[in-house]
C-alpha positions as CSV (number, residue, x, y, z in Angstrom):
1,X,101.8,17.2,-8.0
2,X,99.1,15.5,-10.8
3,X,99.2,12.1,-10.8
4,X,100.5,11.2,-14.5
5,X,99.2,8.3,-16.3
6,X,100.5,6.5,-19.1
7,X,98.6,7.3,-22.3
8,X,98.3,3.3,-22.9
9,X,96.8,3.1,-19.7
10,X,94.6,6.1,-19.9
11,X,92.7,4.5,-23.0
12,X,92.3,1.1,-21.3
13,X,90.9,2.8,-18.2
14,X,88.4,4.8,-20.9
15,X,87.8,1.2,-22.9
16,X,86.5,-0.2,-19.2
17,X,84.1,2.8,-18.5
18,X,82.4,2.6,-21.9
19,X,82.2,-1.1,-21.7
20,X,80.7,-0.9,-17.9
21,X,78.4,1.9,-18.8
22,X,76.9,0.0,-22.1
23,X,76.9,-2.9,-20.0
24,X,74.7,-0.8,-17.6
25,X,72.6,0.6,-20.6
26,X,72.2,-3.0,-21.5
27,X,70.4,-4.7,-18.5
28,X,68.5,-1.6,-18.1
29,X,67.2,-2.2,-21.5
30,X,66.6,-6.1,-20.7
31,X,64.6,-5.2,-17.7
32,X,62.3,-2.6,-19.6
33,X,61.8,-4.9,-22.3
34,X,61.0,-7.4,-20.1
35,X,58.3,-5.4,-18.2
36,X,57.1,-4.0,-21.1
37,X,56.7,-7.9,-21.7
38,X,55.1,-8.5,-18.7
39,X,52.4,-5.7,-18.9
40,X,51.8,-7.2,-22.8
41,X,52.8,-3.5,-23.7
42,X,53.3,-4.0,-27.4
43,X,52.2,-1.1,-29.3
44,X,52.9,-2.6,-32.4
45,X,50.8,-5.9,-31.8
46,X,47.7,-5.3,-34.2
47,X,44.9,-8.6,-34.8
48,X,45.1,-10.5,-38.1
49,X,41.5,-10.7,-40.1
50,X,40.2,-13.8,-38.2
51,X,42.5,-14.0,-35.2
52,X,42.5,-11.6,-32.2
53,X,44.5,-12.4,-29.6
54,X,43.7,-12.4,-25.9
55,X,45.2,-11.8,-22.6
56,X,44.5,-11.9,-19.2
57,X,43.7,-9.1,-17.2
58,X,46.9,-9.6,-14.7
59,X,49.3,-9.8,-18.0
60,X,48.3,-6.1,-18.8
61,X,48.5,-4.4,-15.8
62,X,44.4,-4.7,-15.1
63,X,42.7,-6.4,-12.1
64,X,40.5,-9.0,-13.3
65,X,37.8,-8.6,-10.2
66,X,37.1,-4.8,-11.4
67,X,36.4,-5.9,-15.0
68,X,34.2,-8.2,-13.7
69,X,32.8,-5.9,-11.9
70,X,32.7,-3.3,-14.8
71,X,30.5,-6.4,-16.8
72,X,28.2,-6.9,-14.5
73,X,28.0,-3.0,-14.4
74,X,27.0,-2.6,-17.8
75,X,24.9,-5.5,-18.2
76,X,22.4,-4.9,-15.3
77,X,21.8,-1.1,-17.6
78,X,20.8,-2.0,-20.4
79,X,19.5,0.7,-22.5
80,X,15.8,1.3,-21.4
81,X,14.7,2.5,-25.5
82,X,10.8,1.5,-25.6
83,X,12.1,-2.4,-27.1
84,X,14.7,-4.2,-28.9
85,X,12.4,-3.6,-32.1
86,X,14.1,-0.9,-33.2
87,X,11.4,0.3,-35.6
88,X,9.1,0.9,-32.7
89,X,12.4,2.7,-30.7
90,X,13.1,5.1,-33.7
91,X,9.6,6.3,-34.3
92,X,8.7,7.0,-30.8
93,X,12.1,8.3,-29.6
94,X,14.0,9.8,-32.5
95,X,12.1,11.5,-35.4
96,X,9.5,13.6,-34.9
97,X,6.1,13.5,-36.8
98,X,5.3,14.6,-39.7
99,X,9.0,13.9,-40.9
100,X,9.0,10.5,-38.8
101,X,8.3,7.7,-41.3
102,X,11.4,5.3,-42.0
103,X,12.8,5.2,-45.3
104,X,16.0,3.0,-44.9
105,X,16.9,-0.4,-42.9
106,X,16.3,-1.1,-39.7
107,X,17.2,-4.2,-37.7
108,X,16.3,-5.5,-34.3
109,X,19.1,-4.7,-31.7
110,X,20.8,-7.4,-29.4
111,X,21.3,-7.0,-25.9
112,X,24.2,-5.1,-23.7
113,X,27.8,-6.3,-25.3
114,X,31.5,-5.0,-25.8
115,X,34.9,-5.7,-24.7
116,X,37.9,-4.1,-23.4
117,X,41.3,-4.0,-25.4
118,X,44.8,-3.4,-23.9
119,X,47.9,-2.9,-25.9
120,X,46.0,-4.4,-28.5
121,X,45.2,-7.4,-26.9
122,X,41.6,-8.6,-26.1
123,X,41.0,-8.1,-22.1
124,X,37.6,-8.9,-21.7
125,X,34.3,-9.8,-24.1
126,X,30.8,-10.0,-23.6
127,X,27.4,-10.7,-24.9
128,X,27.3,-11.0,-29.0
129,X,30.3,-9.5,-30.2
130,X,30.2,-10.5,-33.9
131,X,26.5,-9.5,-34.5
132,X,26.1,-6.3,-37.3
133,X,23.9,-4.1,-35.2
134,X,22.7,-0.6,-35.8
135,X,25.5,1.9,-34.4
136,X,23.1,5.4,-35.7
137,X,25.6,8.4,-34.7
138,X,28.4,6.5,-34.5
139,X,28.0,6.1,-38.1
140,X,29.1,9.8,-38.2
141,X,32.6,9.2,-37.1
142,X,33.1,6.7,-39.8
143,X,31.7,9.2,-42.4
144,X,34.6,11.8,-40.9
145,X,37.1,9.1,-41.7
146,X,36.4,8.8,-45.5
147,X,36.6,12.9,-45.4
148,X,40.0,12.0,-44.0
149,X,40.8,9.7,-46.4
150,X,39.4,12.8,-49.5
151,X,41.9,15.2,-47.6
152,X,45.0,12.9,-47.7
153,X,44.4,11.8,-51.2
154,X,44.4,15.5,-52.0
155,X,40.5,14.7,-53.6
156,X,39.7,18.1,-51.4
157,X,42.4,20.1,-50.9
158,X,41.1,22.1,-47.7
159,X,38.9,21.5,-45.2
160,X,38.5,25.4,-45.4
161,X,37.6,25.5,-49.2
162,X,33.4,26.0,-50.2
163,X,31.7,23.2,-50.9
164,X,30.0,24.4,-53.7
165,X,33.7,24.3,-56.0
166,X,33.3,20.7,-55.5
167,X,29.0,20.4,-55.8
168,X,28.2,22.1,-58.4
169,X,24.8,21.1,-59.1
170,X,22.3,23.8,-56.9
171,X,23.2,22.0,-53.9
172,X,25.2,24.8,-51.8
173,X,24.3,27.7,-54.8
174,X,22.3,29.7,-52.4
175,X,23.8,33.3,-51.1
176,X,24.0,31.5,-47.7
177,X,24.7,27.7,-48.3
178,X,27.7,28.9,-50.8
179,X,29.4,30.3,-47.9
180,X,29.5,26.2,-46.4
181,X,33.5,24.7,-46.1
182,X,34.3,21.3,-45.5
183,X,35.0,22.3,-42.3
184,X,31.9,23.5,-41.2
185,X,30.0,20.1,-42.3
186,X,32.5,18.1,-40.3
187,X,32.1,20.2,-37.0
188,X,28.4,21.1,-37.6
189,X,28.5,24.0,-37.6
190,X,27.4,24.3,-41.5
191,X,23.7,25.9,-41.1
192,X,22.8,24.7,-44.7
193,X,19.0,25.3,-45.4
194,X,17.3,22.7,-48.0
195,X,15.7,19.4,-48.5
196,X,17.6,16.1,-48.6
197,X,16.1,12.8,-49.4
198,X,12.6,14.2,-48.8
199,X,13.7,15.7,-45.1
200,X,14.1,18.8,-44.5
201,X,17.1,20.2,-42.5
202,X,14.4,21.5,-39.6
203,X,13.2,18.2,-39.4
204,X,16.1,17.1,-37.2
205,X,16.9,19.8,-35.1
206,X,17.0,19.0,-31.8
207,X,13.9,20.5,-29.7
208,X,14.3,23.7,-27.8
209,X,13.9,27.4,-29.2
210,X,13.4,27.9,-33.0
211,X,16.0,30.6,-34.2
212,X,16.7,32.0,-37.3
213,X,19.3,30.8,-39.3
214,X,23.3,32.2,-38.9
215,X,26.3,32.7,-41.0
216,X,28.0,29.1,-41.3
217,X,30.6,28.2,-38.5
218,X,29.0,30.3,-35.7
219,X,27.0,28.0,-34.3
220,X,26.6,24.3,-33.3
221,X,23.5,22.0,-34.8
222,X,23.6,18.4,-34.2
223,X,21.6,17.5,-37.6
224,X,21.1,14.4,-39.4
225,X,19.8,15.8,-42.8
226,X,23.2,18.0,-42.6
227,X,25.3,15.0,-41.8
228,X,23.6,13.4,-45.0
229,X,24.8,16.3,-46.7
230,X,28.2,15.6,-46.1
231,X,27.7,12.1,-47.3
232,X,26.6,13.2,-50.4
233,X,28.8,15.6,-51.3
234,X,32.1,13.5,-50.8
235,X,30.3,10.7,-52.9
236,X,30.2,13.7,-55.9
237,X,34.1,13.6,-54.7
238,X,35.1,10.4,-54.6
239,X,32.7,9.4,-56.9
240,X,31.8,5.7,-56.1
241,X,30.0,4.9,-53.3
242,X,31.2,5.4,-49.8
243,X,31.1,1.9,-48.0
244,X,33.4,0.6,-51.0
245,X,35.7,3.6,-50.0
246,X,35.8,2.8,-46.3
247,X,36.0,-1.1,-47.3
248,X,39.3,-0.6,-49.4
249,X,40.9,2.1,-47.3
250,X,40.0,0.8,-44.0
251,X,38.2,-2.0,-42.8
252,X,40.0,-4.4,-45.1
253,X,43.3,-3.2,-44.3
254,X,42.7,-3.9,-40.1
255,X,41.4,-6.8,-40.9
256,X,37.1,-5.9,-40.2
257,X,34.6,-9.1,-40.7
258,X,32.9,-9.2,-44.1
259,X,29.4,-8.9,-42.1
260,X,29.6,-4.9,-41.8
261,X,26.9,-3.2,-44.0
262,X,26.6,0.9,-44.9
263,X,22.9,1.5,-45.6
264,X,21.4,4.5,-47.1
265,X,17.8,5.2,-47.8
266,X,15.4,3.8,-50.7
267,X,15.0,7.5,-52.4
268,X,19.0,8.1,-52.2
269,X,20.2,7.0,-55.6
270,X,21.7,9.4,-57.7
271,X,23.6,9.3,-60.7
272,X,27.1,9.8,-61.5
273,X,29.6,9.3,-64.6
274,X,26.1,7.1,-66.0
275,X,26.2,4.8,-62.9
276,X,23.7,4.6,-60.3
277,X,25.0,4.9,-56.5
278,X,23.4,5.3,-53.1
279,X,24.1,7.7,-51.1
280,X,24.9,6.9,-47.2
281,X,23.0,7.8,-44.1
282,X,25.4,9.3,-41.7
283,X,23.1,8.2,-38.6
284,X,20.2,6.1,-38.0
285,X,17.1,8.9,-37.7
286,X,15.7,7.4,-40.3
287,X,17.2,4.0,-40.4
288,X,20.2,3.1,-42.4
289,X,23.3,4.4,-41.5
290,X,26.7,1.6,-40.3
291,X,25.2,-1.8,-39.3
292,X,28.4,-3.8,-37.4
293,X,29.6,-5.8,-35.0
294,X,31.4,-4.4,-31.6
295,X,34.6,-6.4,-32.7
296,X,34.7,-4.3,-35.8
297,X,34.2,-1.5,-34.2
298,X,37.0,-2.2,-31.3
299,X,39.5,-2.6,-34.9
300,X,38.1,1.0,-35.6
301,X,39.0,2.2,-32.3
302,X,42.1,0.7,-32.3
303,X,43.4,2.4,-35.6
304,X,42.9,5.5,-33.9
305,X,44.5,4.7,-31.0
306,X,47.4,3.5,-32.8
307,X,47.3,7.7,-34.7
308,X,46.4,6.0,-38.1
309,X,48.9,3.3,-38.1
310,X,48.2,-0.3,-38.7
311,X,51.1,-3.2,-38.3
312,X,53.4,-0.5,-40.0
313,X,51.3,0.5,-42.4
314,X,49.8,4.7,-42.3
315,X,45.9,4.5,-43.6
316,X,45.2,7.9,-42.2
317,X,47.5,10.6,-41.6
318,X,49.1,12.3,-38.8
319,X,47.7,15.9,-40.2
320,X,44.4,14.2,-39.8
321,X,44.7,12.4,-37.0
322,X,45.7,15.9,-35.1
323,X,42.6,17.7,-36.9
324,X,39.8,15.2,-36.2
325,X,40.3,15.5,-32.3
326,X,40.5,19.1,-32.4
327,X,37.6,20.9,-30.6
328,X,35.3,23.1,-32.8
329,X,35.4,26.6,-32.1
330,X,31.8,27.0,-31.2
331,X,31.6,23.5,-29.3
332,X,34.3,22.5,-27.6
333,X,33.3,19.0,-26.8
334,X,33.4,18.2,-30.2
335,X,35.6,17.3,-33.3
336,X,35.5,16.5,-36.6
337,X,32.2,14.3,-35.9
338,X,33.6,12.5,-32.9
339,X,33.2,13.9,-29.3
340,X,35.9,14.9,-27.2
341,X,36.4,15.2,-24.1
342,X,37.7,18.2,-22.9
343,X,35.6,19.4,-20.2
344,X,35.1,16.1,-18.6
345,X,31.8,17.0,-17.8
346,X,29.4,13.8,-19.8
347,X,32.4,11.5,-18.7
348,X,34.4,13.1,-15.4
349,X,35.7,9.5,-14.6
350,X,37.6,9.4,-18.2
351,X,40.8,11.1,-19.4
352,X,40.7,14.6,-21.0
353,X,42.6,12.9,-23.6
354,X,39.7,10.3,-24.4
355,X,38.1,10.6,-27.9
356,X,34.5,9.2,-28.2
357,X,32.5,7.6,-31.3
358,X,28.9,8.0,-29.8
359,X,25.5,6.6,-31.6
360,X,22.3,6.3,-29.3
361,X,21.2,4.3,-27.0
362,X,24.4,4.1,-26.1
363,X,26.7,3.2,-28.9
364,X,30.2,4.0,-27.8
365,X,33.9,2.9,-28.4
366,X,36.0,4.7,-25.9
367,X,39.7,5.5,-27.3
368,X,42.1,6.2,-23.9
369,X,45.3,6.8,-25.0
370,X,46.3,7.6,-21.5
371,X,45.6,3.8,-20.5
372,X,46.4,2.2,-23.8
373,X,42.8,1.4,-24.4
374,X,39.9,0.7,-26.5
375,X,36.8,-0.4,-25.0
376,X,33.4,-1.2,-26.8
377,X,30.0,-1.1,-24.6
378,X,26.6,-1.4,-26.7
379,X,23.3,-0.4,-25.8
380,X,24.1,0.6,-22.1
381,X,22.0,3.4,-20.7
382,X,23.6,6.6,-21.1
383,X,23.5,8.0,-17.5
384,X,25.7,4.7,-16.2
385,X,28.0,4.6,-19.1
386,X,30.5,7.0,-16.7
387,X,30.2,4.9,-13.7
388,X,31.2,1.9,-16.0
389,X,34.5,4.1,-17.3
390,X,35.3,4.3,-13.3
391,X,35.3,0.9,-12.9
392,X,37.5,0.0,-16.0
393,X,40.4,2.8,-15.1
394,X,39.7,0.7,-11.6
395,X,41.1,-2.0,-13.1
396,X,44.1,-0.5,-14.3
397,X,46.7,-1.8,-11.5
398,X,50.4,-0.7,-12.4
399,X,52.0,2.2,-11.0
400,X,53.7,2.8,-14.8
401,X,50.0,3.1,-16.3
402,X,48.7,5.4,-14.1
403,X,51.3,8.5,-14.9
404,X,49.6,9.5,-17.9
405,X,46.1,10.0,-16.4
406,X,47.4,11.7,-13.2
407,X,48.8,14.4,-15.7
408,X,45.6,14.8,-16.7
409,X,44.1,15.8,-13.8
């Protein structure tokens, strides 16, 4: 027969399986917290303005002998550019004559720096950290961000929409450059034909075959004077210049140095609703373009990591943060002016997940979200930057950080 049991009892027995199990629940929650604790994992933990706080490689899961090791790494490649006088690099390495001569800043370069970020937290630092250098191409990426910022303010309401309803001034009139989106400028893939700031756009394409031009979005062009173009048209969108934009939407708000600078070139000036306004370089060809410091850009690198969100706060959106990192149809290593790396074939020793902002010589903060990184390394030379990847993801030493780059591969 059953076994019948009073119905007082019943709910007492009940009363001491819920309480067991949330008791259960409860120190599993303790012990999760308190390795999540012990690795320093606090995605929330963002730097204030003039405080960054650090840790040690052991408190976030990292081996303190590989990032030494990564250092050294780095520092024994530095970039091998003809010299540190970057007027002398630029004109021998970059532009090409008769379209070579400089018409915006240019400042000496410092020698092989970065750091390493974990959950936030500052891992490792070296060489000048705080000094506003010349970032050239990764200037682009920073340029893509104040698009961003046009998009979520509903300034342009598709990256899909023509150009030319938001430039009306001869600009994109042409049969061909009317056909130019939004889109196609941020992935360029635009094709535009013209003269900007006294350079034409054959001026920067990158050596190899001359071809004819072909319909917008069919083909890939890694352009300066095109880039430039983008620049200037969301300045006719916005309306006030650009670095003030990125200032007040960005770098103030993670809390960037006051010692970042966004140069365009002497004959860039144009003028709009009666005021006079530079427009921005969105690389360094012809100097100009971001001059800042790799702490400033690690803040950068961080926003991104965290999808847009800063100690609560959403400065970019999720919309965005999806289409930024989406591979162009024509170039699959490539975003909305940030490289990706999906073929992990410039950088096999990183993630497929990793996102790149790239400027020459080499330039580059590396987002992992896999590891829960950012790392900053400046004018390392390009063939060794993938060997010094290796020897950070080296580094990473706990079992619970691995999981997301073995899916990966």
């Amino acid at each position: 027969m059953p076994r019948t049991v009073p119905a007082g009892s019943s709910r007492a027995h009940l009363r001491r399986r819920v309480a067991s199990s949330l008791g259960v629940l409860l120190l599993l929650g303790v012990l999760l917290s308190a390795e999540a604790q012990r690795d320093g994992a606090d995605s929330a933990y963002a730097p204030a303005r003039w405080e960054w706080q650090t840790k040690r490689p052991e408190e976030v899961g990292m081996n303190a002998t590989k990032i030494r090791e990564a250092i050294r790494w780095a520092s024994a490649h530095e970039s091998t550019w003809p010299s540190r006088e970057m007027r002398e690099a630029i004109a021998r390495s970059i532009a090409s004559e008769p379209f070579n001569d400089i018409i915006g800043p240019v400042k000496d370069r410092a020698g092989v720096n970065g750091l390493i970020v974990r959950h936030g937290y500052i891992v490792a630092e070296w060489g000048d950290t705080l000094r506003a250098d010349m970032t050239f191409s990764a200037t682009k990426s920073y340029l893509s961000t104040v698009a961003g910022l046009a998009l979520d303010r509903g300034l342009i309401r598709s990256v899909d929409d023509p150009v030319k309803r938001y430039v009306d001034d001869g600009t994109f009139e042409s049969p061909h450059n009317s056909k130019i989106t939004w889109r196609h400028l941020l992935n360029q893939t635009s094709e535009w034909e013209g003269t900007l700031w006294g350079k034409p756009d054959w001026a920067d394409r990158f050596k190899g075959e001359k071809r004819p031009y072909v319909d917008p979005g069919t083909a890939w062009t890694y352009n300066d004077v095109r880039v430039n173009l983008l620049a200037y048209a969301l300045l006719r969108v916005w309306r006030k210049p650009l670095p003030r934009v990125l200032k007040e939407e960005i770098m103030d708000p993670i809390g960037a140095s006051h010692a970042w600078r966004w140069h365009g070139y002497r004959n860039s000036f144009v003028r709009i609703d009666g005021i006079e306004m530079q427009s921005v370089s969105g690389g360094g060809h012809w100097g100009g373009g971001l001059f800042i410091g790799s702490r400033d850009q690690a803040r950068f690198g961080l926003l991104y990591l965290r999808r847009g969100v800063w100690k609560g706060r959403r400065l970019l959106s999720e919309t965005w943060i999806k289409d930024v990192t989406t591979p162009s149809s024509v170039q699959p290593v490539y975003g909305y002016l940030v490289w990706l790396n999906t073929d992990r074939q410039r950088f096999p020793s990183a993630p497929a997940t990793s996102l790149f902002v790239l400027g020459a010589a080499t330039n580059i903060i590396w987002i992992d979200p896999d590891h829960d990184l950012v790392t900053v390394v400046r004018w390392i030379e390009d063939q060794h930057v993938d060997t010094f990847m290796k020897l950070v993801l080296e580094s990473v030493t706990r079992i619970s950080d691995l999981k997301g780059e073995r899916a990966t591969r």
